[in-house]
MIMIMAR-405007 format. One record per residue (C-alpha): residue number from 1; x, y, z. Coordinates in steps of 0.5 Angstrom, whole numbers. Example, Ala and Ser with C-alpha at 12.3 -4.5 7.8 and 13.67 -1.06 7.14 Angstrom:
BEGIN
<i=1 | c1=25 | c2=-9 | c3=16>
<i=2 | c1=27 | c2=-2 | c3=14>
END
This chain:
BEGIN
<i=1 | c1=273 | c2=119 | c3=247>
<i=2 | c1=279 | c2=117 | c3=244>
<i=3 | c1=281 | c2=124 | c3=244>
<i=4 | c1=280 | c2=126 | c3=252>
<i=5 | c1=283 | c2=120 | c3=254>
<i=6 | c1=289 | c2=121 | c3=251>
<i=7 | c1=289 | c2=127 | c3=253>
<i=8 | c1=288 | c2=126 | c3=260>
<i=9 | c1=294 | c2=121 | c3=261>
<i=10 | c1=298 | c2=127 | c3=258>
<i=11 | c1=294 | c2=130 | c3=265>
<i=12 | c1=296 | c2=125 | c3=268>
<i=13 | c1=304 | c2=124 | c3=267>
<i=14 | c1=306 | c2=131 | c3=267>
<i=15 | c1=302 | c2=131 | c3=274>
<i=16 | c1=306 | c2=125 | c3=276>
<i=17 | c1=312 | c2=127 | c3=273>
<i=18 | c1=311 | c2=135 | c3=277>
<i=19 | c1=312 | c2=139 | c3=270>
<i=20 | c1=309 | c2=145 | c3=271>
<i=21 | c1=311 | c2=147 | c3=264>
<i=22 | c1=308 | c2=140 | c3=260>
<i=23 | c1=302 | c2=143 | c3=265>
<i=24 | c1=301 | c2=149 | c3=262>
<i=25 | c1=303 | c2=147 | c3=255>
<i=26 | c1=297 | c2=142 | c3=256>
<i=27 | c1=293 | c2=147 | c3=259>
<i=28 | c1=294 | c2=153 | c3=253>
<i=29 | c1=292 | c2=148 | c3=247>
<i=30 | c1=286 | c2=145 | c3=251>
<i=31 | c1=284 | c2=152 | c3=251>
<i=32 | c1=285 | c2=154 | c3=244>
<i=33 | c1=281 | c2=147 | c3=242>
<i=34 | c1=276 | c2=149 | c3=246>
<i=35 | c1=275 | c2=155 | c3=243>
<i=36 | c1=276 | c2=152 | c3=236>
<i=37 | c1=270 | c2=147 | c3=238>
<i=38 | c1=266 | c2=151 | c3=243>
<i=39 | c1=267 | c2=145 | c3=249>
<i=40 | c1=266 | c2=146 | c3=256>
<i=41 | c1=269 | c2=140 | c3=257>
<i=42 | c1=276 | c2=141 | c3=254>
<i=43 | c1=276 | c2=147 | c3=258>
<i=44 | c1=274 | c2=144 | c3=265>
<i=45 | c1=280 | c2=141 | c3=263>
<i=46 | c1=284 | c2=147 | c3=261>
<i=47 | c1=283 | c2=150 | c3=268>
<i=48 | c1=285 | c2=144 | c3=271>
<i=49 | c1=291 | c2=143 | c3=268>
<i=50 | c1=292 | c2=151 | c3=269>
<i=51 | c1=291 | c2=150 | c3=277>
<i=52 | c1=296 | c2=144 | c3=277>
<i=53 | c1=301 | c2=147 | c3=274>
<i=54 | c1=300 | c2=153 | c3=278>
<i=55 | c1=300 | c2=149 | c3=284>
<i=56 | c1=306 | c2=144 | c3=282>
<i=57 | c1=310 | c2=151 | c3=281>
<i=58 | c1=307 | c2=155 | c3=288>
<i=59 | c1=313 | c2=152 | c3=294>
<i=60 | c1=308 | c2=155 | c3=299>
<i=61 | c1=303 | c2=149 | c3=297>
<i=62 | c1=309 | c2=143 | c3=298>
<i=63 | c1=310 | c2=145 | c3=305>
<i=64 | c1=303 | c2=144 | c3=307>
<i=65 | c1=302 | c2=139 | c3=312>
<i=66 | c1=296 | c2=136 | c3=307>
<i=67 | c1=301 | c2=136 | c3=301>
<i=68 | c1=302 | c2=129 | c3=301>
<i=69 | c1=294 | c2=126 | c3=301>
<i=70 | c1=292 | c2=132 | c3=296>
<i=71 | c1=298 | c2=129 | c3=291>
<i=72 | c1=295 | c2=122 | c3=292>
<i=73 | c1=288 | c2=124 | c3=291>
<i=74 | c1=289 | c2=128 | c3=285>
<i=75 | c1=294 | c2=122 | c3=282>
<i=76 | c1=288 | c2=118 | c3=283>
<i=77 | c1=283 | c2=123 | c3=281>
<i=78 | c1=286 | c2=123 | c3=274>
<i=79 | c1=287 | c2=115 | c3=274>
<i=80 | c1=280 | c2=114 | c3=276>
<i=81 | c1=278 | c2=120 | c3=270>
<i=82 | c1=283 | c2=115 | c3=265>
<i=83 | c1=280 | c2=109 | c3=267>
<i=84 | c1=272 | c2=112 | c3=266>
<i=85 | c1=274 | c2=114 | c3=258>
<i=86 | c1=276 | c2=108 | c3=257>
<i=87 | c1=270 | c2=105 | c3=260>
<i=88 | c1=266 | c2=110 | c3=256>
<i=89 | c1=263 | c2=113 | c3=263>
<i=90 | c1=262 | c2=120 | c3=262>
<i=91 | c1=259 | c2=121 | c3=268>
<i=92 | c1=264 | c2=118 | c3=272>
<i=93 | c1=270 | c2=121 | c3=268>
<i=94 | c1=266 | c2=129 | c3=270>
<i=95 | c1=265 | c2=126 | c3=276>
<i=96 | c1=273 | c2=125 | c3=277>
<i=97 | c1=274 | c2=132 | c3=274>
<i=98 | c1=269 | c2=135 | c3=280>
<i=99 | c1=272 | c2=131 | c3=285>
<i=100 | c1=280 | c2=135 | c3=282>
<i=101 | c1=277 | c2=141 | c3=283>
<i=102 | c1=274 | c2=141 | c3=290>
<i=103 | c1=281 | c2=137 | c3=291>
<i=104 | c1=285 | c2=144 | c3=288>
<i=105 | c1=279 | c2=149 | c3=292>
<i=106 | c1=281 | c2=145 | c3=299>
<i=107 | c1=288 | c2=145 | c3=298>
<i=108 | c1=288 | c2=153 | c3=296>
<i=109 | c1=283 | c2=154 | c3=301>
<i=110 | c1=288 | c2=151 | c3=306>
<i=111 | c1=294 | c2=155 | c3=304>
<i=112 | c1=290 | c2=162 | c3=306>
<i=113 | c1=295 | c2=166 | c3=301>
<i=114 | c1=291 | c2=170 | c3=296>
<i=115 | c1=283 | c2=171 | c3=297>
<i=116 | c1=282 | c2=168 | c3=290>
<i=117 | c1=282 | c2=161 | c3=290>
<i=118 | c1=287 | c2=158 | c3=284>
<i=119 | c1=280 | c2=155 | c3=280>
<i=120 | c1=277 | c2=162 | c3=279>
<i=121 | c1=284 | c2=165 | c3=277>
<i=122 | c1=284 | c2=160 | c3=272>
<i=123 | c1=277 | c2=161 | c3=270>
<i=124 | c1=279 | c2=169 | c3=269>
<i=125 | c1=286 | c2=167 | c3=266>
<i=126 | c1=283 | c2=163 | c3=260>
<i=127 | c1=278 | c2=167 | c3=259>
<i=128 | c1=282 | c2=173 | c3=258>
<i=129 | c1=286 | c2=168 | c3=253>
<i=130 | c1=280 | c2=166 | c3=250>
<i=131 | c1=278 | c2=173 | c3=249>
<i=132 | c1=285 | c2=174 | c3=246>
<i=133 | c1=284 | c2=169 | c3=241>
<i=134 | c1=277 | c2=172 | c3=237>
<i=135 | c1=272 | c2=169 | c3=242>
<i=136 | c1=267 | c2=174 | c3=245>
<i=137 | c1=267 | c2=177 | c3=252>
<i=138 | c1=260 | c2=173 | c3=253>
<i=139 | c1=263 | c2=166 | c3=250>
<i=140 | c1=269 | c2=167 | c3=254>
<i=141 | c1=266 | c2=167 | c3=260>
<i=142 | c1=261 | c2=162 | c3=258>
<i=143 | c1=266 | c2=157 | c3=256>
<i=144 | c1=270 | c2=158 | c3=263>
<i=145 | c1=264 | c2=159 | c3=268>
<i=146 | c1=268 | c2=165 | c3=270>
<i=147 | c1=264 | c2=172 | c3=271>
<i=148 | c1=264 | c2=178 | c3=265>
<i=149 | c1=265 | c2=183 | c3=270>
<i=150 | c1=271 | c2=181 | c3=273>
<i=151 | c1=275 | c2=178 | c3=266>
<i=152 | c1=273 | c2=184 | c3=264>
<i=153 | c1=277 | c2=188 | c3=269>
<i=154 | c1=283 | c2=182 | c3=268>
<i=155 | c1=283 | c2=184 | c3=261>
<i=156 | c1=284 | c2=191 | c3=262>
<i=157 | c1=290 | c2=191 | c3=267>
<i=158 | c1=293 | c2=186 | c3=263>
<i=159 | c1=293 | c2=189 | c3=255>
<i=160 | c1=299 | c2=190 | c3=252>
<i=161 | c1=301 | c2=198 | c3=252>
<i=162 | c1=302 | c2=201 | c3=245>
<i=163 | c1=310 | c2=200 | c3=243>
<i=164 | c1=311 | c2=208 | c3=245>
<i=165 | c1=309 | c2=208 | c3=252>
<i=166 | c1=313 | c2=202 | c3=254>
<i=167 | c1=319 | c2=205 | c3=250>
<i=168 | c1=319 | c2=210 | c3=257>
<i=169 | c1=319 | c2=204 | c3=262>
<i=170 | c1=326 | c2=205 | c3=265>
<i=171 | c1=328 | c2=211 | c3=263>
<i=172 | c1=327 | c2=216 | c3=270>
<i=173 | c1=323 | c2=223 | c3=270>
<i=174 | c1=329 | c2=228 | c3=267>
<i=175 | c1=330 | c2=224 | c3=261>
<i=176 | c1=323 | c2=223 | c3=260>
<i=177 | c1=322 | c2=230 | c3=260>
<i=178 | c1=328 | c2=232 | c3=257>
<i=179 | c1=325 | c2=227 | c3=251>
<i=180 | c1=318 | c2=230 | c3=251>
<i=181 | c1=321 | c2=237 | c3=250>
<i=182 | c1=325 | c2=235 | c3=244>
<i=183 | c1=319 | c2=231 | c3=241>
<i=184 | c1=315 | c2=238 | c3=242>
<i=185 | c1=320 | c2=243 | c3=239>
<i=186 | c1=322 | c2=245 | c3=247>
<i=187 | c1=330 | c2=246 | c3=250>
<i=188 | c1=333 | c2=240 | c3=248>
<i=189 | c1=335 | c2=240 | c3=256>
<i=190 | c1=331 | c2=241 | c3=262>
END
């Protein structure tokens, strides 16, 4: 439990500190550990570290009226996740990081902004990097709780496109079609 508390105070401080980057710095190694060692828990923490970073960096979500009890009850919340570790409380310390992510689900349902809420985004997100590091589709989304249907469809909007395509990102129609006939034995110009 050593670990996690660590961990968690690093949570902790990058939330007090509203660094989104430390965030997701935390949230990405947490990520890849928790593919390393196939842990549910350090990837619950992933997402919520995910969701913070995402929530810090968001403008919308700091001028909600709400703005100001949510910031205290996910200060407390990761104190009292803090204080269950060195209690050697699993329960409770599980219990913190549900009450972080209904905290994140009421403050994004709030917000009415996106109709997907920054928890299932996360989930989809570090799946999709999960994917991206060897695990399969199936532990991807186990790991994350996110549905396969849907990091499936992430993942396929997201893949990098061959180094040839995007060559001709920014280059208009005349051009492109000038290139496509040189390349083919056409006239040079269109």
């Amino acid at each position: 439990m050593v670990k996690f508390t660590a961990i968690m105070e690093r949570v902790k401080s990058a939330w007090v500190a509203k660094n989104p980057e430390a965030l997701r710095f935390i949230s990405n190694t947490l990520i890849e550990e928790a593919s390393l060692h196939h842990d549910k828990t350090l990837a619950k923490v992933s997402l919520l570290c995910y969701s913070l970073s995402k929530i810090i960096s968001k403008i919308h979500f700091k001028k909600q009226k709400t703005w100001g009890e949510f910031n205290k009850d996910i200060t407390h919340t990761l104190s009292s996740a803090v204080m269950a570790l060195n209690e050697g409380n699993g329960d409770k310390f599980t219990e913190s990081l549900h009450m972080a992510e209904l905290a994140i689900h009421v403050l994004d349902k709030e917000s009415g902004n996106f109709a997907t809420f920054l928890m299932d985004k996360a989930r989809i997100k570090q799946a999709s990097r999960l994917y991206s590091l060897g695990r399969s589709l199936s532990d991807s989304a186990d790991l994350t709780g996110a549905p396969k249907d849907e990091v499936m469809l992430y993942i396929g909007s997201t893949r990098e496109t061959p180094r040839e395509e995007k060559d001709f990102r920014g280059v208009n129609l005349k051009q492109r079609f000038s290139t496509t006939k040189t390349i083919f034995g056409g006239e040079k110009n269109a």
